[in-house]
FISERO-12310 format. One record per residue: residue number from 1; x, y, z of N, C-alpha, C in turn. Coordinates in pm, 1 decimal, decimal comma. Atoms other than C-alpha are relative to their C-alpha. Example, Ala and Ser with C-alpha at 12.3 -4.5 7.8 and 13.67 -1.06 7.14 Angstrom:
> i	n_x	n_y	n_z	ca_x	ca_y	ca_z	c_x	c_y	c_z
> 1	89,0	-119,0	0,0	1230,0	-450,0	780,0	90,0	120,0	0,0 $
> 2	-82,0	-119,0	-6,0	1367,0	-106,0	714,0	-77,0	109,0	73,0 $
END
This chain:
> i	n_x	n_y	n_z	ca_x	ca_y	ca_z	c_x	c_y	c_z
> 1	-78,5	45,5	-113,6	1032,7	1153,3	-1263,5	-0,9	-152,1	1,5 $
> 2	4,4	126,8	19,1	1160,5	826,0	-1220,5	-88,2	-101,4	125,1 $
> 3	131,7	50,0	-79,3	903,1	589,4	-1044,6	115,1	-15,0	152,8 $
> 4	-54,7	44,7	-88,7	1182,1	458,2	-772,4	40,8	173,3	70,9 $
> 5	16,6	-120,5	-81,2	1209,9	865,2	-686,8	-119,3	11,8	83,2 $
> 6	147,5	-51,1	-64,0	881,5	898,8	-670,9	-41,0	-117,8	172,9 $
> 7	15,1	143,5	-67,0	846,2	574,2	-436,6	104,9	69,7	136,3 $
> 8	-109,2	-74,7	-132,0	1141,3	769,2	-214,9	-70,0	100,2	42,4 $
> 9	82,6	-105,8	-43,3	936,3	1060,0	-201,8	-138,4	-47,5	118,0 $
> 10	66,2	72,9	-105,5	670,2	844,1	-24,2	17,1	-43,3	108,6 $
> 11	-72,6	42,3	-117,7	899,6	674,7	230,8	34,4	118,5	38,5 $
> 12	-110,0	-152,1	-103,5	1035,6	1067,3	305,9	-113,9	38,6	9,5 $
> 13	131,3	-88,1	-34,6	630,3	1145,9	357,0	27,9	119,6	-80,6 $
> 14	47,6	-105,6	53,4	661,0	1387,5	109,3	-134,5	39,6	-63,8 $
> 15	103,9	23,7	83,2	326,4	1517,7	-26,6	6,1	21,1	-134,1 $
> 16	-93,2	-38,7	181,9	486,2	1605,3	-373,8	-50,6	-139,5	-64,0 $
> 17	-51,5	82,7	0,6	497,8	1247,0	-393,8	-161,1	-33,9	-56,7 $
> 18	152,0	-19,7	66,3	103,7	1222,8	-476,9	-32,5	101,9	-103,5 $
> 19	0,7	-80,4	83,6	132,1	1512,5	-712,2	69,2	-63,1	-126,7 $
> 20	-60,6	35,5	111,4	411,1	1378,7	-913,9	-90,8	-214,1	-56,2 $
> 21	41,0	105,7	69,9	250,1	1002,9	-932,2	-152,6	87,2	-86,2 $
> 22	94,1	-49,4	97,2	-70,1	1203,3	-1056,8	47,6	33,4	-157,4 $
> 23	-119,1	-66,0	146,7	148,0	1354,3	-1353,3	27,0	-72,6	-31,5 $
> 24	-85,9	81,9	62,5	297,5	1045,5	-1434,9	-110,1	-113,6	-38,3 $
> 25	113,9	106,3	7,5	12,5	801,6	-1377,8	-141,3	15,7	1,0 $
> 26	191,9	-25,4	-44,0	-362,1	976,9	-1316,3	-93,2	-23,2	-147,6 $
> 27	128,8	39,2	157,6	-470,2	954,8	-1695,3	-8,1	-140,8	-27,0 $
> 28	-37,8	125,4	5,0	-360,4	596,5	-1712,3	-117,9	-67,7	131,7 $
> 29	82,2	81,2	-123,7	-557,8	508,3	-1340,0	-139,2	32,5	-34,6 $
> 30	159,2	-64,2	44,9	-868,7	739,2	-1428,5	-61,0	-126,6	-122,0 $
> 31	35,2	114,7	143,2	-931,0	519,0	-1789,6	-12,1	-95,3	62,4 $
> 32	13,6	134,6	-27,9	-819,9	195,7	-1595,1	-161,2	-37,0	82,1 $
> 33	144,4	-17,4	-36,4	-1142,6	317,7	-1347,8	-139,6	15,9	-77,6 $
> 34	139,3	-13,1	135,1	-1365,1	435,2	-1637,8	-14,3	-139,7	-27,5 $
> 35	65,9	135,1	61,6	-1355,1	116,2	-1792,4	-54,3	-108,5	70,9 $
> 36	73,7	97,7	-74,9	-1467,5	-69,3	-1512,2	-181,9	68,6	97,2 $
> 37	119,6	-74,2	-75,6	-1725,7	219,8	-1333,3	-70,1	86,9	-101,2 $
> 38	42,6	-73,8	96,4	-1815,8	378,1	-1658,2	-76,9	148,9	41,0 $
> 39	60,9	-125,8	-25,9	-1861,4	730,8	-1515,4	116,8	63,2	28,4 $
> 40	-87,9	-89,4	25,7	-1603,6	997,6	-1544,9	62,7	28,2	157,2 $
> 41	21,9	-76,9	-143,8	-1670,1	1145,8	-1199,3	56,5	-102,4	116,4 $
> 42	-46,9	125,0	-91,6	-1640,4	801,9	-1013,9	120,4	-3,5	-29,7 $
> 43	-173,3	86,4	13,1	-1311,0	699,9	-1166,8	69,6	89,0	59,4 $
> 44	-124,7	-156,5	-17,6	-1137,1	1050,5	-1073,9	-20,3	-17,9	160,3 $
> 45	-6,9	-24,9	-141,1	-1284,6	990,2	-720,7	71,4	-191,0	27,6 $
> 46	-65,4	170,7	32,6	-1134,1	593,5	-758,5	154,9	24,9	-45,5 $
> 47	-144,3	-76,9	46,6	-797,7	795,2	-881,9	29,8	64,1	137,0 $
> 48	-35,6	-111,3	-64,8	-779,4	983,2	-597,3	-3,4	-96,0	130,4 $
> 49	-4,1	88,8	-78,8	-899,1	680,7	-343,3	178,4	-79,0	-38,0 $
> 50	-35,5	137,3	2,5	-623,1	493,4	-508,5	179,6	70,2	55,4 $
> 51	-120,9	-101,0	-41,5	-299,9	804,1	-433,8	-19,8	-52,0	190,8 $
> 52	79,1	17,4	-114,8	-484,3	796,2	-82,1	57,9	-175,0	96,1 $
> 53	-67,1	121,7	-38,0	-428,4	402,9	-55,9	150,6	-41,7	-6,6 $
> 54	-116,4	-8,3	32,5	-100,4	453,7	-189,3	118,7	60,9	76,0 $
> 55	-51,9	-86,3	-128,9	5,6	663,8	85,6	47,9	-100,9	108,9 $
> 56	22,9	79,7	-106,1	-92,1	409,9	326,9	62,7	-134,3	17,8 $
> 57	-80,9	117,6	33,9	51,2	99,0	160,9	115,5	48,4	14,3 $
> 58	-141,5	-7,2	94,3	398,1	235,2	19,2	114,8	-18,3	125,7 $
> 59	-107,4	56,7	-115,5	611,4	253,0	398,5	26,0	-146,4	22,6 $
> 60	5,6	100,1	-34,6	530,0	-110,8	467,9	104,2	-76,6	-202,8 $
> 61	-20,1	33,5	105,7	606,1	-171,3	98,0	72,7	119,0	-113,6 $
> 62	-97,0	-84,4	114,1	883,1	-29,1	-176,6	-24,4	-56,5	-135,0 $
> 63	6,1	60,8	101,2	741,9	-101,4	-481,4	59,8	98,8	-189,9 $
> 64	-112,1	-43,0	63,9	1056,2	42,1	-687,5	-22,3	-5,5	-127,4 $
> 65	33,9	83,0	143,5	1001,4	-225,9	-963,8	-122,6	-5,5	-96,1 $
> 66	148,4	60,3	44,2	633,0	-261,8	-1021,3	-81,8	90,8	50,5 $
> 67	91,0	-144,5	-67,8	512,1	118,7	-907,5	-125,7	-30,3	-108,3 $
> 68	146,1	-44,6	60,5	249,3	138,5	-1173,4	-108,4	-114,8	-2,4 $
> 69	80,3	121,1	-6,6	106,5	-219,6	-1169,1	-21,5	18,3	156,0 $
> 70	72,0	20,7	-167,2	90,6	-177,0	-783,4	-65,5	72,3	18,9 $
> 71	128,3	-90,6	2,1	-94,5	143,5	-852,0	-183,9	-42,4	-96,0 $
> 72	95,6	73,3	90,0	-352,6	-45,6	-1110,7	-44,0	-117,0	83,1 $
> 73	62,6	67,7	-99,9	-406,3	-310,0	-852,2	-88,9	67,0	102,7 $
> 74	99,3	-67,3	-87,4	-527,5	-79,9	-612,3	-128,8	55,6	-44,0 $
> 75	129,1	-51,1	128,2	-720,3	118,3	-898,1	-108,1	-68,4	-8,3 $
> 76	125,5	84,8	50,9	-895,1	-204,9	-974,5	-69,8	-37,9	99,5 $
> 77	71,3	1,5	-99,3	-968,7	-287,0	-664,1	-103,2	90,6	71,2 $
> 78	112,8	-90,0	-85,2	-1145,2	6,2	-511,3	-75,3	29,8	-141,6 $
> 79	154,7	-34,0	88,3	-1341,7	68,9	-859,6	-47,8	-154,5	-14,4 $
> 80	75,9	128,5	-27,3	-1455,7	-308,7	-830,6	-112,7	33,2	117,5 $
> 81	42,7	5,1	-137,1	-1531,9	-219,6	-489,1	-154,2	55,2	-40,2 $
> 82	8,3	-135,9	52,9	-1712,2	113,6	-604,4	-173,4	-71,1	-77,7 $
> 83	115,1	84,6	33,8	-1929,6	-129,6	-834,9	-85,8	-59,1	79,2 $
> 84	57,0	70,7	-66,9	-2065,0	-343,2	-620,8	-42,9	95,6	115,7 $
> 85	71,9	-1,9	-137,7	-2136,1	-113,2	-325,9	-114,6	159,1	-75,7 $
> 86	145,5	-82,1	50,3	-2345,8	144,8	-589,9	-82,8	-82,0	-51,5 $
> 87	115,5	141,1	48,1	-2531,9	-210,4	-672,7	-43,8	96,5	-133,2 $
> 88	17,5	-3,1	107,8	-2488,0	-124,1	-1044,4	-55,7	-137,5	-59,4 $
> 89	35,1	95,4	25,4	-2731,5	-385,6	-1162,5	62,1	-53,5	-158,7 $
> 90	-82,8	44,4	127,9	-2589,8	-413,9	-1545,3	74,4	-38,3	19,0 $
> 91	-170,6	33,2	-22,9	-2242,6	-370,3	-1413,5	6,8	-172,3	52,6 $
> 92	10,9	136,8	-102,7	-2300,1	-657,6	-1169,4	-40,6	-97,8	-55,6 $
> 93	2,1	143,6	42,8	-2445,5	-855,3	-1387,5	137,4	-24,3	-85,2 $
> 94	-105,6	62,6	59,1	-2143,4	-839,5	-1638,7	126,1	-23,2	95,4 $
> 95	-71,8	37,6	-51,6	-1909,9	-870,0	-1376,7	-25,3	-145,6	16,7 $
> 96	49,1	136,1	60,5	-2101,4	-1189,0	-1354,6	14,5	-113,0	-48,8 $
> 97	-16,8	101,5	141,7	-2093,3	-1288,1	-1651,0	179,4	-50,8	-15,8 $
> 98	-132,6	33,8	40,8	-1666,9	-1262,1	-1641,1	21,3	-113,3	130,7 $
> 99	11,3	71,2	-153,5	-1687,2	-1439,0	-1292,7	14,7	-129,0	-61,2 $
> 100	-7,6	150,7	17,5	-1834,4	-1731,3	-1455,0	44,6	-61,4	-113,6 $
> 101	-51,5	41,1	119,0	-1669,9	-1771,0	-1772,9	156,7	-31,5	63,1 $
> 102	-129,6	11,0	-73,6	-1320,6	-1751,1	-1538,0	-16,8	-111,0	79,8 $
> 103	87,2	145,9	-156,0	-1536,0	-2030,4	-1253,1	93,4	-128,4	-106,4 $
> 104	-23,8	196,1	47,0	-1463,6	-2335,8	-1531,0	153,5	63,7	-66,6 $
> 105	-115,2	40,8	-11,6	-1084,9	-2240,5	-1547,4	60,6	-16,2	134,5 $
> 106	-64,7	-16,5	-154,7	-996,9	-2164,9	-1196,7	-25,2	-41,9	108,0 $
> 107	56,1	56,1	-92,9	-1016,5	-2380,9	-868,3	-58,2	113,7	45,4 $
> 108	96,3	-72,5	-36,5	-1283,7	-2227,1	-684,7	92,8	4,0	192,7 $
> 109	-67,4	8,2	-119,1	-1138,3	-2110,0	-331,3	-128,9	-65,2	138,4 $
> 110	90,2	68,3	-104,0	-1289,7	-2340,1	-28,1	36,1	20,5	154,6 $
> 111	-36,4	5,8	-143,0	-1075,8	-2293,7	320,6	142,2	78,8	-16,0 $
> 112	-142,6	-75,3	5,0	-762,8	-2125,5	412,8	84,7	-72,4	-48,8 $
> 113	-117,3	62,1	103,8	-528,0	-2382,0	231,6	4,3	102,9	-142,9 $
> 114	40,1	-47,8	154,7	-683,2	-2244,3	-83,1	64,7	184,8	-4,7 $
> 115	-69,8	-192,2	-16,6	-578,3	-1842,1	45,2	160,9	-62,6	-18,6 $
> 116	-154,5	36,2	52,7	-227,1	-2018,8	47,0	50,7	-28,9	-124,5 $
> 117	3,2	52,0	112,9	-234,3	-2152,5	-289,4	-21,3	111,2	-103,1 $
> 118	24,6	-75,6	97,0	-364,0	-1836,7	-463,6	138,2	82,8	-20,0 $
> 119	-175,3	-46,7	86,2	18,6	-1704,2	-498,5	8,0	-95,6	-88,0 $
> 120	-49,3	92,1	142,9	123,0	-2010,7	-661,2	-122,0	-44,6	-114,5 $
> 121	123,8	19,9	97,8	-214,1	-2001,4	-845,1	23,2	142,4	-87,4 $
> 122	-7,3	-173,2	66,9	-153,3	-1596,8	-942,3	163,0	-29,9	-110,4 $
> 123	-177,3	-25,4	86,5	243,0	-1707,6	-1033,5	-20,4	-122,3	-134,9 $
> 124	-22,8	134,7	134,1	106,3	-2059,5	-1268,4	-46,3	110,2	-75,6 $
> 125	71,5	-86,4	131,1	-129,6	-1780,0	-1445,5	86,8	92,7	-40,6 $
> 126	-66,7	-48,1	54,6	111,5	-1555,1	-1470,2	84,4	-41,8	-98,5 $
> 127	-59,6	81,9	79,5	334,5	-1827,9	-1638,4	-46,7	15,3	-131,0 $
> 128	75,0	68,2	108,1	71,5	-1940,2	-1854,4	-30,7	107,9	-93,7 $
> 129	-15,4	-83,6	70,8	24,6	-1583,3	-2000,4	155,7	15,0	-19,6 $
> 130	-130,9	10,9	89,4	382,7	-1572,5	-2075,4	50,7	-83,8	-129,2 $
> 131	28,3	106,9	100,8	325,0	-1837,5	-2294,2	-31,7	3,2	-127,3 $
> 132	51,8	-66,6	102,8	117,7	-1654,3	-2512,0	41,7	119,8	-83,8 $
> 133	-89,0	-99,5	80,1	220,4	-1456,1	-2812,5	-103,0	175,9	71,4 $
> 134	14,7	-142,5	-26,6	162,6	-1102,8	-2747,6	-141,4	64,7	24,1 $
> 135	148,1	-0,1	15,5	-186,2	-1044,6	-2903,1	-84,0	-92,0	70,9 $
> 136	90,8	39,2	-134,9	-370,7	-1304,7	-2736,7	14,9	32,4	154,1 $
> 137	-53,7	-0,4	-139,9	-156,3	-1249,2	-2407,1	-88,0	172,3	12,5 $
> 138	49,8	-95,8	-47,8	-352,6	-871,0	-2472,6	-151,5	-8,8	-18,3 $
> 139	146,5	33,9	-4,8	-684,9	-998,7	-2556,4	-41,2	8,9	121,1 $
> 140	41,8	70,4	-71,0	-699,5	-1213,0	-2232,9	-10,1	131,1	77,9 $
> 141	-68,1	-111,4	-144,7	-537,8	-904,1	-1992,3	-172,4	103,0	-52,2 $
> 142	53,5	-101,2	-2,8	-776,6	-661,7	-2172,9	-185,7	-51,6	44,9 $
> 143	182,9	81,9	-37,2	-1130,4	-922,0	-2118,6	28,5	3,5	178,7 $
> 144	45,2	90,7	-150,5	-1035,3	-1080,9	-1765,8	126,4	119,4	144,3 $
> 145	-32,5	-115,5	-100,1	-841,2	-755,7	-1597,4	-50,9	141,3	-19,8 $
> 146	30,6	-147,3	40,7	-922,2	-455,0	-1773,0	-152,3	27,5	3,4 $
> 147	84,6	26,1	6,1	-1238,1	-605,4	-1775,3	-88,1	75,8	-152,6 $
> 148	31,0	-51,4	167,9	-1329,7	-476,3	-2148,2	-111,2	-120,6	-36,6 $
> 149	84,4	108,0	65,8	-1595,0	-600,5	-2360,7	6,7	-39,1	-110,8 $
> 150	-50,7	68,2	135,6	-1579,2	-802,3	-2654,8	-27,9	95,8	-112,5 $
> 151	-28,9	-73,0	108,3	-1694,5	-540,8	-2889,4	86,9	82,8	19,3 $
> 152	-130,2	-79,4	-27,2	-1445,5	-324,3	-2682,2	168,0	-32,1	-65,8 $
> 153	-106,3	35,5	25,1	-1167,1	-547,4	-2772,0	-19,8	-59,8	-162,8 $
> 154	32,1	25,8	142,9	-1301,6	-643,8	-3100,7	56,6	141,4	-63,6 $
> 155	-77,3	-145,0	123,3	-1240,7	-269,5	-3231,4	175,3	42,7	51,7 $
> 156	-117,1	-67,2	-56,6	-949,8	-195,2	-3000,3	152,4	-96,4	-132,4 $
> 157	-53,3	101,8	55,6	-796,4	-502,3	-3205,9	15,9	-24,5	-148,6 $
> 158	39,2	-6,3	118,2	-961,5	-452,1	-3527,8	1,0	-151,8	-47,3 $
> 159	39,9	175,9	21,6	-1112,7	-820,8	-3498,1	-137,9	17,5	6,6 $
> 160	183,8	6,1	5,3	-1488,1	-941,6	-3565,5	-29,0	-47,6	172,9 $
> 161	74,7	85,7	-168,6	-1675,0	-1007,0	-3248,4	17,5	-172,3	18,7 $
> 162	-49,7	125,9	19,8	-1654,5	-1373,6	-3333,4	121,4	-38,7	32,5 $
> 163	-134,4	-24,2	-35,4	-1291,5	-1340,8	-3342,6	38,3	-34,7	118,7 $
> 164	-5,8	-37,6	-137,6	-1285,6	-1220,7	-3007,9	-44,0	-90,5	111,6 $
> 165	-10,5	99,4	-58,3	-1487,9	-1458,2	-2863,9	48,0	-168,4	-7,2 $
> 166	-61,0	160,0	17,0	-1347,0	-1764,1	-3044,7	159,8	-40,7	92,3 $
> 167	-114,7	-1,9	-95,2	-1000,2	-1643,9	-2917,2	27,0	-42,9	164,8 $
> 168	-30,7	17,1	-147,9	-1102,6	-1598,4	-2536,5	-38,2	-167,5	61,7 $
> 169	0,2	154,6	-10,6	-1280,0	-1956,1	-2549,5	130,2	-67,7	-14,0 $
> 170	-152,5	70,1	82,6	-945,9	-2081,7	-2730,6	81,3	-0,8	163,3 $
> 171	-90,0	-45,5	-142,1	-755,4	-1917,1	-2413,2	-75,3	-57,7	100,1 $
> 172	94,2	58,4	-137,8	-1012,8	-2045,7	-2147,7	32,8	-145,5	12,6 $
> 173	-36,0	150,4	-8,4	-950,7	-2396,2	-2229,6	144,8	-30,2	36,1 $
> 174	-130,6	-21,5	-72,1	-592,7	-2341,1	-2247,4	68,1	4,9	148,6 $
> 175	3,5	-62,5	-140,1	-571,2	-2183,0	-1930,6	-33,3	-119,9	73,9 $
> 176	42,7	129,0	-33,6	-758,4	-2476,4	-1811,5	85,7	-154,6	12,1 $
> 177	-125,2	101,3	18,8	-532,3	-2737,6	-1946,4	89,2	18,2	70,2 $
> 178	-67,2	-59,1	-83,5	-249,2	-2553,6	-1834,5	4,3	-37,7	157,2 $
> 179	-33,2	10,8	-133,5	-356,3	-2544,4	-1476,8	-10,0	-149,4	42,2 $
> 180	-4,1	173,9	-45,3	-441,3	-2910,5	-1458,0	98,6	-62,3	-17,6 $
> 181	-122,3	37,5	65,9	-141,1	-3018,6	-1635,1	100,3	60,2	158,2 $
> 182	-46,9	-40,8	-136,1	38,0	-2785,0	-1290,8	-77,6	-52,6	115,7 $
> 183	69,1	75,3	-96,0	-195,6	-3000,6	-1063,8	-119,1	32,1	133,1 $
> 184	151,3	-71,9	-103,5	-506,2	-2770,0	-972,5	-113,2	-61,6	-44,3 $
> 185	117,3	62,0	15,6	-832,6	-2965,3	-938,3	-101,8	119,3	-52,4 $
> 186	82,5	-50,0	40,7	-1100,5	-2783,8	-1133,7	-148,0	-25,2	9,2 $
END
């Protein structure tokens, strides 16, 4: 079914409308959860939070164009959440670890100006991955959203670990440049 049905089916409160995004999208949200909550069981209940949120958002919002990325936002969000409130100490630390390898490209947010700024901070990065040829533009997405790990993306890629991290350094600086060059203090 086509996503902008399915998206009608929501505005007409149908419950179908959670059935058919399952069918179209639940193996795709489940994985996007696994790879961040690494437990089968969690992600499916992080799949099922995210139909749930999807319910709740979709009247206020028709997202026609961008149904499955607006479902993967939510995804990531409540299995982020998910992390942090089962105080997975590993997890937490590598979340961490991506935190602060992302800290020395990205102004750090200080007062509500800065909540204003993170659109045109979300739309320069978006730019700035447009920029990039394909493969790095899936490196970066699969390290600093998908949250993957370097030997993850090392095999997914069929690159050496080295590779992998020489690349995301390569991109970090970039990124960096980039935003200063658009006139964000770092």
């Amino acid at each position: 079914m086509e996503d902008a049905r399915i998206v009608d089916l929501y505005l007409l409160r149908d419950e179908s409308a959670i059935r058919q995004t399952a069918e179209k999208y639940g193996g795709r949200l489940r994985a996007l959860s696994f790879g961040m909550v690494k437990d089968w069981q969690t992600a499916e209940e992080c799949e099922n939070d995210t139909y749930t949120q999807a319910w709740n958002a979709i009247p206020p919002h028709e997202p026609r164009e961008y149904f499955y990325p607006f479902l993967a936002r939510i995804t990531r969000h409540i299995s982020l959440n998910c992390c942090r409130d089962r105080s997975r100490l590993k997890r937490r630390a590598y979340l961490c670890e991506l935190s602060e390898e992302m800290e020395q490209c990205l102004p750090a947010p200080g007062d509500t100006e800065s909540l204003l700024e993170g659109l045109a901070l979300a739309e320069a990065i978006n730019t700035f991955l447009g920029t990039l040829n394909e493969g790095k533009r899936n490196i970066f997405l699969r390290r600093y959203w998908y949250l993957d790990s370097v030997p993850d993306i090392a095999q997914r890629f069929g690159m050496s670990h080295s590779s992998v991290k020489t690349t995301l350094l390569r991109l970090r600086r970039q990124l960096r440049a980039y935003l200063e060059k658009e006139g964000y203090t770092l």
